[in-house]
C-alpha positions in Angstrom: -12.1 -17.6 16.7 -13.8 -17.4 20.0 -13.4 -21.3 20.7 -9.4 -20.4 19.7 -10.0 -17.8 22.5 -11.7 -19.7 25.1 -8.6 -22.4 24.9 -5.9 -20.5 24.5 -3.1 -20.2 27.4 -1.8 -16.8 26.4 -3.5 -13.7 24.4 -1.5 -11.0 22.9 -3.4 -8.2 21.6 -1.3 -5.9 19.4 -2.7 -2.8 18.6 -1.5 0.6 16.7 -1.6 4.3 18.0 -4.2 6.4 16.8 -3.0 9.3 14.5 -5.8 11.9 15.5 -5.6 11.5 19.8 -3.2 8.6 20.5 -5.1 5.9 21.9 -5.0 2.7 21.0 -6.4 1.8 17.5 -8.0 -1.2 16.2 -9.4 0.4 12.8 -7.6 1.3 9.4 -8.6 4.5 7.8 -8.2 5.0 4.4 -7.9 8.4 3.3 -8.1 9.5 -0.7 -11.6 8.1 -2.0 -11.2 5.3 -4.3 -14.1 2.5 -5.4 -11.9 -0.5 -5.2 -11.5 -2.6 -2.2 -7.9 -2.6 -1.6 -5.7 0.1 -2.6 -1.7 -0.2 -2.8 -0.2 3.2 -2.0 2.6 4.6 -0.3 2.6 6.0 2.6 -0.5 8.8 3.6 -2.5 6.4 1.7 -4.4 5.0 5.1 -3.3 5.7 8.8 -4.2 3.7 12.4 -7.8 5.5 14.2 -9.6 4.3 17.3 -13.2 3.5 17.4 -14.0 6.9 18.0 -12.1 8.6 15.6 -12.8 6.3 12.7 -14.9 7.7 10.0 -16.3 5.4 7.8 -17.8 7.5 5.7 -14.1 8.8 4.5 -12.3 7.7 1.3 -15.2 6.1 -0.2 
């Protein structure tokens, strides 16, 4: 990825809004505890957090 980066023309970073303050969010919470890696649900099932609002101790 970084030697993608360094020759790329254009960047477009697309990023989703936060659900506890609003910023800009680059994390995906998950929020009911579950032991397998992905879980399908609907929605309330994982929301969009920033760095700082990301727990990752939450939904495990």
């Amino acid at each position: 990825m970084p030697q993608l980066l360094a020759i790329a023309e254009y960047i477009t970073k697309t990023l989703a809004i936060c659900m506890v303050c609003g910023a800009p969010a680059n994390h995906t919470q998950r929020l009911v505890a579950s032991s397998e890696r992905v879980l399908v649900g609907a929605q309330g099932t994982y929301e969009a957090r920033c760095r700082q609002c990301f727990d990752p101790t939450l939904g495990q």
